[in-house]
PyMOL Python script that loads the backbone (N, CA, C, O; Angstrom):
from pymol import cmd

cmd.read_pdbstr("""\
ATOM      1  N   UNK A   1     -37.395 -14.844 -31.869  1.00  0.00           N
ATOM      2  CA  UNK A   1     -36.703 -15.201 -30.654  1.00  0.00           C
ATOM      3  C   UNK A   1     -37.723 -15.386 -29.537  1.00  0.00           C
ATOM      4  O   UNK A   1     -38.740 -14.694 -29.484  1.00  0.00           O
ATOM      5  N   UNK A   2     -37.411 -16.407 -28.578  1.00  0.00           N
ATOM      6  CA  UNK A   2     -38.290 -16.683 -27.326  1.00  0.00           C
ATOM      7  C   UNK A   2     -38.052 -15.746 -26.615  1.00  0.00           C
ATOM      8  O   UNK A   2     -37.051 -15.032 -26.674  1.00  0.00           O
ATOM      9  N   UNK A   3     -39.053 -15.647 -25.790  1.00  0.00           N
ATOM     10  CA  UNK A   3     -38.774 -14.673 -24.584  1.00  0.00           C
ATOM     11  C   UNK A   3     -38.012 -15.736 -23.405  1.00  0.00           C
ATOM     12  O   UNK A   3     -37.999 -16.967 -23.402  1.00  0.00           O
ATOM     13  N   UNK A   4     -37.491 -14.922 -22.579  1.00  0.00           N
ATOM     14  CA  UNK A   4     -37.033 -15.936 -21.413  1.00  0.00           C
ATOM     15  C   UNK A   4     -37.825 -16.609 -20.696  1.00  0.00           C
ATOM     16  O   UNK A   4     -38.955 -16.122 -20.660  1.00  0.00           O
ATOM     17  N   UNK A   5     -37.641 -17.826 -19.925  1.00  0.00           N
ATOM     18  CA  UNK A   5     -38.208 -18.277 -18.839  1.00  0.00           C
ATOM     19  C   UNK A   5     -38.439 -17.772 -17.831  1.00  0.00           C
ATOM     20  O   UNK A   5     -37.480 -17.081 -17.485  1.00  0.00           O
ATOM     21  N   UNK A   6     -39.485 -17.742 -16.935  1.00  0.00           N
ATOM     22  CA  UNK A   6     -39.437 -17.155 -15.689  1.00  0.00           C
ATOM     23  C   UNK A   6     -38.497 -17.231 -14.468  1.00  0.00           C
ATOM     24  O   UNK A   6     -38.782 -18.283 -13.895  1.00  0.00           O
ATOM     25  N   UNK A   7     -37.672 -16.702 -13.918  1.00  0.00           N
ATOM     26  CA  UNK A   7     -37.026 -16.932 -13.333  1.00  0.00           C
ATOM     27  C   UNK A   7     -35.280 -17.166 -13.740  1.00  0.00           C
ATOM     28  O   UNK A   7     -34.415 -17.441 -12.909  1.00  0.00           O
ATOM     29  N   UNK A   8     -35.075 -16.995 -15.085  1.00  0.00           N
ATOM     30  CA  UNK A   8     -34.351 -16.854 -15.851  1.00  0.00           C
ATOM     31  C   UNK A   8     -33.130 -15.823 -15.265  1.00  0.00           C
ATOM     32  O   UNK A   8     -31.987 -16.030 -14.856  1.00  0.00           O
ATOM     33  N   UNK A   9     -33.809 -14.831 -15.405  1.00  0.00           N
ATOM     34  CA  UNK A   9     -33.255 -13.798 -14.954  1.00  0.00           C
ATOM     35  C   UNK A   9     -32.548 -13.346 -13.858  1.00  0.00           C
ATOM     36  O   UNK A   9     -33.431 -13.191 -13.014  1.00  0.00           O
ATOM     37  N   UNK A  10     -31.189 -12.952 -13.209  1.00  0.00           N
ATOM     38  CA  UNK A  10     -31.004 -12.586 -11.735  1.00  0.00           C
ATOM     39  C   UNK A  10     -30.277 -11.457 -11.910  1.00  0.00           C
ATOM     40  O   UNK A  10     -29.601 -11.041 -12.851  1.00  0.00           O
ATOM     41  N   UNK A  11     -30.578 -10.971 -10.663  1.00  0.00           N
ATOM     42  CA  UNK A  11     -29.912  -9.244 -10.328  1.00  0.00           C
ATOM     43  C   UNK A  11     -28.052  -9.507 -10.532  1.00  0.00           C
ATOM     44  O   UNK A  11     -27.478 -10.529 -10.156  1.00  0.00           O
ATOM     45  N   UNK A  12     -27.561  -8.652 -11.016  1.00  0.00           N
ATOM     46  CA  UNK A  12     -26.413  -8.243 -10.683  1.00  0.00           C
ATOM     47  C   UNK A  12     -26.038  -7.540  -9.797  1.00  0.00           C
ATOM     48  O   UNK A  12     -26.665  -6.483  -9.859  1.00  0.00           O
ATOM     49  N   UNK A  13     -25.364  -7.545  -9.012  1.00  0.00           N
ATOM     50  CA  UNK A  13     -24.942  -6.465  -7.521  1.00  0.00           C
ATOM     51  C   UNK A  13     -23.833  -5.870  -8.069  1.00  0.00           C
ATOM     52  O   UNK A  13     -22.894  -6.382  -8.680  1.00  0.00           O
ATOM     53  N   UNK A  14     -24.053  -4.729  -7.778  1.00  0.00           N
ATOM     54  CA  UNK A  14     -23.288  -3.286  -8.270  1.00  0.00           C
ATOM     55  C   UNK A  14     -21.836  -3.859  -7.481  1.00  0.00           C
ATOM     56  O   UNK A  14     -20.797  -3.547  -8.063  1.00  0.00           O
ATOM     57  N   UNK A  15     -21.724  -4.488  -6.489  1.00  0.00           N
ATOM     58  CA  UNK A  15     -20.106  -4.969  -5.634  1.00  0.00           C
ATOM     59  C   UNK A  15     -19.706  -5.751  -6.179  1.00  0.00           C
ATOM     60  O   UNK A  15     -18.769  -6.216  -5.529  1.00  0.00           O
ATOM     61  N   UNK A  16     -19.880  -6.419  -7.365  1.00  0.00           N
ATOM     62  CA  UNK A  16     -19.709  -7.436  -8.567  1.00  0.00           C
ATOM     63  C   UNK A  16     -19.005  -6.525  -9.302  1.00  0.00           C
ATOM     64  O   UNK A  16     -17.779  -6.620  -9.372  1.00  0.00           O
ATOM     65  N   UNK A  17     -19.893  -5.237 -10.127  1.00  0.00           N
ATOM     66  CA  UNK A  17     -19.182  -4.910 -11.005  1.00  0.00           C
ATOM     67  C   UNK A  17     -18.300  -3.681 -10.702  1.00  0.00           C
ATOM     68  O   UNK A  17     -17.718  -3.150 -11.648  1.00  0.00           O
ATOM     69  N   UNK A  18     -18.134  -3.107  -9.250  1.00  0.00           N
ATOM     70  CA  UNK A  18     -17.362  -1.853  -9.619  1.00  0.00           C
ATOM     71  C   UNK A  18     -15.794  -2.103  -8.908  1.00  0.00           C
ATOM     72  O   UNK A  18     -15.304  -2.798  -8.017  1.00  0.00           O
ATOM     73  N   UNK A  19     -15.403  -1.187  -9.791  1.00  0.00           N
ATOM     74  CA  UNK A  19     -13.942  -1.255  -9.289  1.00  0.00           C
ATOM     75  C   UNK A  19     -13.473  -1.032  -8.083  1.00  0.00           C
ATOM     76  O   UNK A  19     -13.704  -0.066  -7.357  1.00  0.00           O
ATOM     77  N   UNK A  20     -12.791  -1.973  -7.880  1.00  0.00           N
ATOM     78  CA  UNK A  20     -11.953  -2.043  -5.895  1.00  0.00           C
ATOM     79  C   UNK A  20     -10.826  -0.544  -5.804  1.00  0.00           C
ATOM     80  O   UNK A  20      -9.607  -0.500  -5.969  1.00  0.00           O
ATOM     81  N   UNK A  21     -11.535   0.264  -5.569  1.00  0.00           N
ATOM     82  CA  UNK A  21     -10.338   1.395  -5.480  1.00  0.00           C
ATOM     83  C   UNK A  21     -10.362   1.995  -3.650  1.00  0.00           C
ATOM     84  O   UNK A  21     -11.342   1.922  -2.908  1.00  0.00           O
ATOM     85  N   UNK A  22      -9.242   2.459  -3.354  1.00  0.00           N
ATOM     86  CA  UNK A  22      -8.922   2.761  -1.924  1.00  0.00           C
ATOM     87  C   UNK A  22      -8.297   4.099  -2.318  1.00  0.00           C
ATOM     88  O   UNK A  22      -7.828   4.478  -3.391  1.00  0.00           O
ATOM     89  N   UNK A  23      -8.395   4.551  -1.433  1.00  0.00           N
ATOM     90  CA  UNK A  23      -8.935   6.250  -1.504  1.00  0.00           C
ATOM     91  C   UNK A  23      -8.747   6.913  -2.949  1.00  0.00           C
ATOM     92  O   UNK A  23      -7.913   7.809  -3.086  1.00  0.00           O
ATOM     93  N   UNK A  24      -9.398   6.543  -3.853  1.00  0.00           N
ATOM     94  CA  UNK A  24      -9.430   7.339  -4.985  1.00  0.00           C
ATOM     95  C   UNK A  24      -8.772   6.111  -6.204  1.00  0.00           C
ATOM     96  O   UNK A  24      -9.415   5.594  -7.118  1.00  0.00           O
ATOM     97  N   UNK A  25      -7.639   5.930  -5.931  1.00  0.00           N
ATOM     98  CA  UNK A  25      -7.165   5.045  -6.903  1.00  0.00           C
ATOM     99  C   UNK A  25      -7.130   3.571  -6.668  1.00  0.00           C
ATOM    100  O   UNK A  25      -7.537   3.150  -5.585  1.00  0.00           O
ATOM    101  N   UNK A  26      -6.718   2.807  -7.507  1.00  0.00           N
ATOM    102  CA  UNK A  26      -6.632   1.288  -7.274  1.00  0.00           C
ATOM    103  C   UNK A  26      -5.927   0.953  -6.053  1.00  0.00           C
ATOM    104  O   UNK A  26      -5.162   1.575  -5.316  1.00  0.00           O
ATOM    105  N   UNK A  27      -6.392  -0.169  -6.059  1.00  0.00           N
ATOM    106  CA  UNK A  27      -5.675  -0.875  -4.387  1.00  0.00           C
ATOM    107  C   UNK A  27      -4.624  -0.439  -4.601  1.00  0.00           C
ATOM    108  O   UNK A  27      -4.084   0.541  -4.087  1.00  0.00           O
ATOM    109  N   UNK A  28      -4.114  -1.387  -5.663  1.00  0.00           N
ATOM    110  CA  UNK A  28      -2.646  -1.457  -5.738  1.00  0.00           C
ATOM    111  C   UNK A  28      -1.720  -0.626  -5.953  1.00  0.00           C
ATOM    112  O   UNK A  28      -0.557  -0.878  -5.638  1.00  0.00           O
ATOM    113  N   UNK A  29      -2.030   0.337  -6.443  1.00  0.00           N
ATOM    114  CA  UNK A  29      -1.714   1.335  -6.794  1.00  0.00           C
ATOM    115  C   UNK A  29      -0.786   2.256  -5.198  1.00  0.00           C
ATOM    116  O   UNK A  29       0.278   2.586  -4.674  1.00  0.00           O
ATOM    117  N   UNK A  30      -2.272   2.242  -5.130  1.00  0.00           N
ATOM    118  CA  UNK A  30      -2.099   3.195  -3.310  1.00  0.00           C
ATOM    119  C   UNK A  30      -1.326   2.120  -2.482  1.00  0.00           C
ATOM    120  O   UNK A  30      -0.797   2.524  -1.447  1.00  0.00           O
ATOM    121  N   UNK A  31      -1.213   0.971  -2.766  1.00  0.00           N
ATOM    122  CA  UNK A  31      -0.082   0.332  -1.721  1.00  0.00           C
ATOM    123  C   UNK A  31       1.086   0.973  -2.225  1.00  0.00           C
ATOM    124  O   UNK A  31       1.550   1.894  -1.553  1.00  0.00           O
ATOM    125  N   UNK A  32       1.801   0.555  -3.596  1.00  0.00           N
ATOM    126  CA  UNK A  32       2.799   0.984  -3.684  1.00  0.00           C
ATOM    127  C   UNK A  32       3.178   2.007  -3.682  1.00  0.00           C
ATOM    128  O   UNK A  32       4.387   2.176  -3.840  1.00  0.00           O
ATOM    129  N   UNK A  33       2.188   3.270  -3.476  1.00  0.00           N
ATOM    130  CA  UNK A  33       2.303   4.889  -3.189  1.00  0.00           C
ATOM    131  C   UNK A  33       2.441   4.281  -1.619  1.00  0.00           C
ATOM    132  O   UNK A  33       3.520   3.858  -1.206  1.00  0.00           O
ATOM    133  N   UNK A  34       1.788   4.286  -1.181  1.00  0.00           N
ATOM    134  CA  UNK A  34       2.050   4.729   0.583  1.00  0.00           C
ATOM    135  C   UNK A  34       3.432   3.626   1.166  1.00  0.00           C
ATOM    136  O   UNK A  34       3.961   3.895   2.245  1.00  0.00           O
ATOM    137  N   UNK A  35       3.901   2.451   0.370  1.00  0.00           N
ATOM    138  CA  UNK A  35       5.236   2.231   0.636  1.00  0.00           C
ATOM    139  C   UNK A  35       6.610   2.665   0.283  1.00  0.00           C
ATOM    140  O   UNK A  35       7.667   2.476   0.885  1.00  0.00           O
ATOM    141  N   UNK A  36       6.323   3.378  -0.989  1.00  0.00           N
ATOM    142  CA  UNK A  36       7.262   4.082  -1.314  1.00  0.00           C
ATOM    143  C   UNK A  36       7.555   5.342  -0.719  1.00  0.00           C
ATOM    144  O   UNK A  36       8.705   5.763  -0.596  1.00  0.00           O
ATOM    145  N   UNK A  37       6.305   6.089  -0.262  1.00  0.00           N
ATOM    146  CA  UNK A  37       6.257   6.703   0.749  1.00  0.00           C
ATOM    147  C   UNK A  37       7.048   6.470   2.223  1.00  0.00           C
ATOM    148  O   UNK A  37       7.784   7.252   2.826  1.00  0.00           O
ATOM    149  N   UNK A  38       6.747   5.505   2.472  1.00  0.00           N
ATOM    150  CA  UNK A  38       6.805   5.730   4.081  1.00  0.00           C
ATOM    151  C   UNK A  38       8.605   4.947   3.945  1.00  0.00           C
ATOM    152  O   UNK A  38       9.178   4.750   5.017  1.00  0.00           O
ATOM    153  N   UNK A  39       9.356   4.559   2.613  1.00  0.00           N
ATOM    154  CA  UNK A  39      10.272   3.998   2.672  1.00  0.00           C
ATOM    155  C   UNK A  39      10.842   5.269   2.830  1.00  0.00           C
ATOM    156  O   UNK A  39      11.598   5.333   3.799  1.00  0.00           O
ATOM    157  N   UNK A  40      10.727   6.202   2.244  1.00  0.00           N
ATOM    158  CA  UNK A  40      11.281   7.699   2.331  1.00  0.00           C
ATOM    159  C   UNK A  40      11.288   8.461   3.852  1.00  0.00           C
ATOM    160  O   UNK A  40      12.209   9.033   4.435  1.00  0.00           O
ATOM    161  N   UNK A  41       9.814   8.218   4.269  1.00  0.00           N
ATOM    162  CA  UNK A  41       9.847   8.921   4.897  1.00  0.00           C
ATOM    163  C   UNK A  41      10.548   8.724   6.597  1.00  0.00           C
ATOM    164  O   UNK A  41      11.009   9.497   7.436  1.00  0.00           O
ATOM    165  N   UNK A  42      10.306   7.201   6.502  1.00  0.00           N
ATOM    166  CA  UNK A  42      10.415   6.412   7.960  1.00  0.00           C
ATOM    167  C   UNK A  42      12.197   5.844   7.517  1.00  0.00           C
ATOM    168  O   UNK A  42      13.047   5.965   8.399  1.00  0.00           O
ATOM    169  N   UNK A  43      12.502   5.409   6.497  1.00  0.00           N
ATOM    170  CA  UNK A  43      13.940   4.638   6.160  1.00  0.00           C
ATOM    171  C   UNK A  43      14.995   5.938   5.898  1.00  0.00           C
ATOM    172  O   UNK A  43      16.161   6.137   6.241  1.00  0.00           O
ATOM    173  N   UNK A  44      14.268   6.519   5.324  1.00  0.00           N
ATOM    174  CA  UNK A  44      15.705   7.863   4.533  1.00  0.00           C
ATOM    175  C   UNK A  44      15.636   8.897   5.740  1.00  0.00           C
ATOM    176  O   UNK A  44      16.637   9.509   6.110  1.00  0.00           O
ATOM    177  N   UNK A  45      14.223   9.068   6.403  1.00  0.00           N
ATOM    178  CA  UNK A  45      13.982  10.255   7.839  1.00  0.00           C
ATOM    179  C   UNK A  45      14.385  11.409   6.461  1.00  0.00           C
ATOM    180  O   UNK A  45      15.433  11.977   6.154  1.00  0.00           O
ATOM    181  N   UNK A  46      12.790  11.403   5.771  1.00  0.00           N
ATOM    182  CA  UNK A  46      13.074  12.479   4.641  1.00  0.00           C
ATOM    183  C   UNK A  46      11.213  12.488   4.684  1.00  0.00           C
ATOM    184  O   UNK A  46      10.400  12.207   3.804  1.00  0.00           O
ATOM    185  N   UNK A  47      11.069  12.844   5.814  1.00  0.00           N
ATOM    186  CA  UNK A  47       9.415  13.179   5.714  1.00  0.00           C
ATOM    187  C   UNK A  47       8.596  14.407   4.773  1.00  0.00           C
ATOM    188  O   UNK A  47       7.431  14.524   4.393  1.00  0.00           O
ATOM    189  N   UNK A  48       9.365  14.925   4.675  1.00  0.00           N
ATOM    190  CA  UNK A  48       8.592  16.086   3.677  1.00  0.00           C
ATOM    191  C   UNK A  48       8.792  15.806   2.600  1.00  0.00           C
ATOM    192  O   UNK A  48       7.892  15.762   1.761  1.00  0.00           O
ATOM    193  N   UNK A  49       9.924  15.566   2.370  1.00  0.00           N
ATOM    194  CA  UNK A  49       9.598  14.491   0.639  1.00  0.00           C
ATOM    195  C   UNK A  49       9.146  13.205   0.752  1.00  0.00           C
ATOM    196  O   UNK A  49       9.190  12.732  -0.383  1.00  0.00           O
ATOM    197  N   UNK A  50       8.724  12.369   1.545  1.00  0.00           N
ATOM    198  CA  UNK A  50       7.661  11.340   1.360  1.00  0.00           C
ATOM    199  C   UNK A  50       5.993  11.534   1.420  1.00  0.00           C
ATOM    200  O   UNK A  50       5.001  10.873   1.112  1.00  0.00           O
ATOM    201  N   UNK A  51       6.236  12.605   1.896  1.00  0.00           N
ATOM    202  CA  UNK A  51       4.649  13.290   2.073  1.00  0.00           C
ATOM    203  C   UNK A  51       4.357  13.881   0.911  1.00  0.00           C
ATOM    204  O   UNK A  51       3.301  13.667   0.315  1.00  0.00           O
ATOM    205  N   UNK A  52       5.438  14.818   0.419  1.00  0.00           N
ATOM    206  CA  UNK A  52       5.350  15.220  -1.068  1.00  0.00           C
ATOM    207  C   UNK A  52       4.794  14.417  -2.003  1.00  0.00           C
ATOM    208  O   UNK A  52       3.706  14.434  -2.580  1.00  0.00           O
ATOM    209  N   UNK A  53       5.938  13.566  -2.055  1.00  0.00           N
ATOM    210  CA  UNK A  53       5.638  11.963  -3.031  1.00  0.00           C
ATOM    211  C   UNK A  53       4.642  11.494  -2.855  1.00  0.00           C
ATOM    212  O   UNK A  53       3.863  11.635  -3.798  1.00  0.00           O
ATOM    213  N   UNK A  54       4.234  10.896  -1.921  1.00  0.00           N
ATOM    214  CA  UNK A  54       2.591  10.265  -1.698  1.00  0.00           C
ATOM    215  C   UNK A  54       1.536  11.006  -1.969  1.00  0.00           C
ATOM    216  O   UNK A  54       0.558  10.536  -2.550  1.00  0.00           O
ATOM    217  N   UNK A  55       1.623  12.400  -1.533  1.00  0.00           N
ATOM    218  CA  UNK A  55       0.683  13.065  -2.216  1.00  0.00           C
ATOM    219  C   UNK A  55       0.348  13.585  -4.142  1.00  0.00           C
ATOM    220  O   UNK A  55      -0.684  13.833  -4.764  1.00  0.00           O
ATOM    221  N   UNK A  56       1.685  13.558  -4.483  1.00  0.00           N
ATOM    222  CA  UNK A  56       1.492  13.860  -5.879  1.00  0.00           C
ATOM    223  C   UNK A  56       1.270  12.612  -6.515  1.00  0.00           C
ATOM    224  O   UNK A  56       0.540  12.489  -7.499  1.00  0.00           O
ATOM    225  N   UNK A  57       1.893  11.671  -5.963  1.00  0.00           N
ATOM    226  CA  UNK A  57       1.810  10.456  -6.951  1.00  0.00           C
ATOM    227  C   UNK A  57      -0.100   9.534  -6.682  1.00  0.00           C
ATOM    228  O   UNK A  57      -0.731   8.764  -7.407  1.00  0.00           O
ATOM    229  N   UNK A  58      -0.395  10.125  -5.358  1.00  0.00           N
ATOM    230  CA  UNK A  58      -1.572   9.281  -5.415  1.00  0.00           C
ATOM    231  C   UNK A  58      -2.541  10.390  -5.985  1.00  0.00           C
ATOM    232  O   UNK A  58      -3.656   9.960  -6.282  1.00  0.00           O
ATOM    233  N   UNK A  59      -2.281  11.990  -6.232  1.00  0.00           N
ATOM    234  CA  UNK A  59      -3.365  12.334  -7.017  1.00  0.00           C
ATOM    235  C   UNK A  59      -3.306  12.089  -8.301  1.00  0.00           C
ATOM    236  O   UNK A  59      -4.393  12.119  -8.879  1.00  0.00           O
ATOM    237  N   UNK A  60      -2.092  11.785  -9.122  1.00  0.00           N
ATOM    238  CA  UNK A  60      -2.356  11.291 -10.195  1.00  0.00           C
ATOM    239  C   UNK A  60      -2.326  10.169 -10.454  1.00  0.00           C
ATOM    240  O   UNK A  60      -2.091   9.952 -11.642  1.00  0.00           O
ATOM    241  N   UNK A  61      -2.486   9.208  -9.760  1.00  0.00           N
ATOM    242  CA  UNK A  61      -3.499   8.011  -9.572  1.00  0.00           C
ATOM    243  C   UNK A  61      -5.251   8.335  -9.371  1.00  0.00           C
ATOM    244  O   UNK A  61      -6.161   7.527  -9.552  1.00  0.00           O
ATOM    245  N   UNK A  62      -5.318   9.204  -9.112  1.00  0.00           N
ATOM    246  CA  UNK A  62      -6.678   9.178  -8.566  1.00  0.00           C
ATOM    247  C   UNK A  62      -7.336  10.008 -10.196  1.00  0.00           C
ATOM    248  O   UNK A  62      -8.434   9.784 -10.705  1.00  0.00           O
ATOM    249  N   UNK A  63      -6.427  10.822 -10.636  1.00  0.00           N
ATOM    250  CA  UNK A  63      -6.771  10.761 -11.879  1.00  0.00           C
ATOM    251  C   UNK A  63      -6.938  10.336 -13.013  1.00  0.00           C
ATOM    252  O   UNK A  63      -7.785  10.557 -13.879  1.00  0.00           O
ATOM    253  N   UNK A  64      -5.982   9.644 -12.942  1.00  0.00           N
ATOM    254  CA  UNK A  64      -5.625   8.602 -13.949  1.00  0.00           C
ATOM    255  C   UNK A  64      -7.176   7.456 -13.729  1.00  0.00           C
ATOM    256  O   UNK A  64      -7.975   7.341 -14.658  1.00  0.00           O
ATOM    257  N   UNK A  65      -7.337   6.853 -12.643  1.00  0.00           N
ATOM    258  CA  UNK A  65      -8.306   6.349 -12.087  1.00  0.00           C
ATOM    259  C   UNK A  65      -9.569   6.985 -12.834  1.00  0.00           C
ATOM    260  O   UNK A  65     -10.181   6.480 -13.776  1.00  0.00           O
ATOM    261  N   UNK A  66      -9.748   7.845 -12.390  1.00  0.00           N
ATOM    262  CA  UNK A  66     -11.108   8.680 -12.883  1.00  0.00           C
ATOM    263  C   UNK A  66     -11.337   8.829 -14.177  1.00  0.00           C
ATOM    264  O   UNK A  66     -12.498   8.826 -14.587  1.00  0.00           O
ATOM    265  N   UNK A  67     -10.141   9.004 -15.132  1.00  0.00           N
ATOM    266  CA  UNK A  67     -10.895   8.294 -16.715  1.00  0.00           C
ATOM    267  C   UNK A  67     -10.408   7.042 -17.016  1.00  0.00           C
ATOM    268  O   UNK A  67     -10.483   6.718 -18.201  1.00  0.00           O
ATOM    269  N   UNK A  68      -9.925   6.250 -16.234  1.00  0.00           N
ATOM    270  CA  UNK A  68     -10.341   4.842 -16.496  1.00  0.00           C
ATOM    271  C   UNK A  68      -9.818   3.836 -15.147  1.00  0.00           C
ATOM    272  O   UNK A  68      -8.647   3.834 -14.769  1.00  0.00           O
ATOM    273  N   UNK A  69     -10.864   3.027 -14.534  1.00  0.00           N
ATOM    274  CA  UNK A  69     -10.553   2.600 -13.605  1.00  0.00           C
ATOM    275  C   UNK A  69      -9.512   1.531 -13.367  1.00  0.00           C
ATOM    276  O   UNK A  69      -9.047   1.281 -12.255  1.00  0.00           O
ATOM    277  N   UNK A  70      -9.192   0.944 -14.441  1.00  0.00           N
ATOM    278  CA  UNK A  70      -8.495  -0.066 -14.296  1.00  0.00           C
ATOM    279  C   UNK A  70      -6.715   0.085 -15.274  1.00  0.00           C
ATOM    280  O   UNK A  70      -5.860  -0.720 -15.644  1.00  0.00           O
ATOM    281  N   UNK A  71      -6.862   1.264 -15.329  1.00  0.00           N
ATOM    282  CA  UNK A  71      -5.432   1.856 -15.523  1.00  0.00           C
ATOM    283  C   UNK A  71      -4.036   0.801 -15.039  1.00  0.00           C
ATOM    284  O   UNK A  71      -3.493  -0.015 -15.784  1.00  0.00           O
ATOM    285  N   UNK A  72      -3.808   0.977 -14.155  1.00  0.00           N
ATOM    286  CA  UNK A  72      -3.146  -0.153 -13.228  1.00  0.00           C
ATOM    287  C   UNK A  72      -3.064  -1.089 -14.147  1.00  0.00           C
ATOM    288  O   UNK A  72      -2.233  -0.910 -15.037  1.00  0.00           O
ATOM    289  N   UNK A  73      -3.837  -2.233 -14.169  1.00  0.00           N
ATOM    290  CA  UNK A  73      -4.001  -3.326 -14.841  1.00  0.00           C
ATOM    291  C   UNK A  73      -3.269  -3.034 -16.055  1.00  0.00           C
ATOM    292  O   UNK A  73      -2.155  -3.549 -16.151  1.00  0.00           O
ATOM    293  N   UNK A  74      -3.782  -2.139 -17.213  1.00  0.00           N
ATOM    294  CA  UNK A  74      -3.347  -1.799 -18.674  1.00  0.00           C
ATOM    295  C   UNK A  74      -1.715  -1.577 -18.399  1.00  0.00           C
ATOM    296  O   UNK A  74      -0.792  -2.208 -18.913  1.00  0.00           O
ATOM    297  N   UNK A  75      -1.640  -0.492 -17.434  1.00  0.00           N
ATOM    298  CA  UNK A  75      -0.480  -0.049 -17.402  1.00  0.00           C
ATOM    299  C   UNK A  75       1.121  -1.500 -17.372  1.00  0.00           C
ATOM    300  O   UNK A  75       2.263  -1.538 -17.830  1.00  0.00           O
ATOM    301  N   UNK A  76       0.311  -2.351 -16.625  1.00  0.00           N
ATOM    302  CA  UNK A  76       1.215  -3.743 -16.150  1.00  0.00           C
ATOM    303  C   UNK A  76       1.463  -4.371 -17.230  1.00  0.00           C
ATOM    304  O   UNK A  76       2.581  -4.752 -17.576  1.00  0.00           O
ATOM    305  N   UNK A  77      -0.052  -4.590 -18.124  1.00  0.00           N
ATOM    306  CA  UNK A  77      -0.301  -5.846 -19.262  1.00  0.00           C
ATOM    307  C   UNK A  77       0.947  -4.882 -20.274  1.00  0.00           C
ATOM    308  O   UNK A  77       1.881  -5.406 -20.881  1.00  0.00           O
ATOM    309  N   UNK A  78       0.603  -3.219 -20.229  1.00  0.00           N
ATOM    310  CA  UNK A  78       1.471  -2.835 -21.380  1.00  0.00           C
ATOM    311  C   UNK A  78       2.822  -2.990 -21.364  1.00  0.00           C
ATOM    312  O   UNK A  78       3.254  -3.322 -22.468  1.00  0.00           O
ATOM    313  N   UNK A  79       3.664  -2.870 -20.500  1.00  0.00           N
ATOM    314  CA  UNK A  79       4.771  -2.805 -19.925  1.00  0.00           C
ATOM    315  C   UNK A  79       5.362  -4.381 -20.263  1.00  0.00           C
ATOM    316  O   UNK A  79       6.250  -4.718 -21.046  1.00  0.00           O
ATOM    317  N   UNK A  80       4.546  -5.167 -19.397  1.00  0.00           N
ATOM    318  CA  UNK A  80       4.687  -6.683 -20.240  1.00  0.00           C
ATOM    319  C   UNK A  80       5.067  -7.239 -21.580  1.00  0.00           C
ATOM    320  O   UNK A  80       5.843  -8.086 -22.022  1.00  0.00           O
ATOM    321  N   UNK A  81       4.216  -6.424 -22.010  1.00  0.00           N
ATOM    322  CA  UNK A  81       3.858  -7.077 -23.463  1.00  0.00           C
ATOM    323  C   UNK A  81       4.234  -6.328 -24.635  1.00  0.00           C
ATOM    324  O   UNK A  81       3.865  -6.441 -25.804  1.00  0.00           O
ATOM    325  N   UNK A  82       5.298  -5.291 -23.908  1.00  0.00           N
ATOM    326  CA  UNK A  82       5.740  -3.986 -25.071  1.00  0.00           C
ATOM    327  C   UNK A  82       6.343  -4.714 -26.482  1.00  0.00           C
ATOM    328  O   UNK A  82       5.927  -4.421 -27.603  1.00  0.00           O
ATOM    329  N   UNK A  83       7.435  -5.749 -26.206  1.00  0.00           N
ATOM    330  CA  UNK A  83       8.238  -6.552 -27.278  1.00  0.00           C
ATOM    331  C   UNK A  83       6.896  -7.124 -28.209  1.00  0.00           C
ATOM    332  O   UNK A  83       6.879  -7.046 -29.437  1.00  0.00           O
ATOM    333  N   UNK A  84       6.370  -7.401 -27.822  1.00  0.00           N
ATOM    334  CA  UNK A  84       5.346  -8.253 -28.613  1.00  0.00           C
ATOM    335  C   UNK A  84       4.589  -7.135 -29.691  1.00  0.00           C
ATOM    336  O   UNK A  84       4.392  -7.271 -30.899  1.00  0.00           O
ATOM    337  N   UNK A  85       4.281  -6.106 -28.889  1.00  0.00           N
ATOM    338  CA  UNK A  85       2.970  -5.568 -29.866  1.00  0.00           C
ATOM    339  C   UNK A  85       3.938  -4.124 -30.684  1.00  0.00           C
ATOM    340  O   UNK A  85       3.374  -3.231 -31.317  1.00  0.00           O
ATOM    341  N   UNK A  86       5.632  -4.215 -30.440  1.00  0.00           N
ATOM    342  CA  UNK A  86       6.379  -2.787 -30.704  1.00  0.00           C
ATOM    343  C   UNK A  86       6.256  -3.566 -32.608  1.00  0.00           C
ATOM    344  O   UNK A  86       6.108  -4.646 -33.180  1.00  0.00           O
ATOM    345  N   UNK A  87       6.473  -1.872 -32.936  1.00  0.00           N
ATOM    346  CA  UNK A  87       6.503  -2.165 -34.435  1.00  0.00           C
ATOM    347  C   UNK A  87       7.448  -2.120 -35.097  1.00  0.00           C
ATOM    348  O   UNK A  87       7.372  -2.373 -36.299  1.00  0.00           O
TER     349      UNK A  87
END
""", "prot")
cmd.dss("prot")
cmd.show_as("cartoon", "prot")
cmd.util.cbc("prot")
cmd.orient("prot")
């Protein structure tokens, strides 16, 4: 095998490859936590259970997150695509 050409080569930037997460878990994720939230808390005037909710549901996002970042994503494609791949 050849070696490469000079100049061949270019950096990858780490903001390329890492995952877009907002405070701990995926974007998206934490949107639909902090709206489901604040539908509770601001629409129903049930603030201690929307605070509840947002808080439990975005730490286990943030866990879920932490052994695999793109959870979210899988979680959607699976849900999708359950008929297809059920046995």
């Amino acid at each position: 095998m050849r070696p490469l050409p000079p100049g061949y080569s270019v950096p990858v930037h780490r903001s390329l490859t890492a995952p877009i997460l907002l405070a701990g878990a995926p974007r998206l994720a934490t949107i639909v936590n902090g709206t489901l939230a604040a539908a509770l808390g601001i629409g129903l005037q049930l603030w201690v259970v929307g605070l509840i909710f947002w808080t439990v549901a975005q730490g286990i996002c943030v866990f879920a997150s932490r052994r695999d970042p793109q959870f979210a994503d899988v979680l959607i494609r699976h849900i999708r695509t359950r008929g297809y791949y059920a046995c």
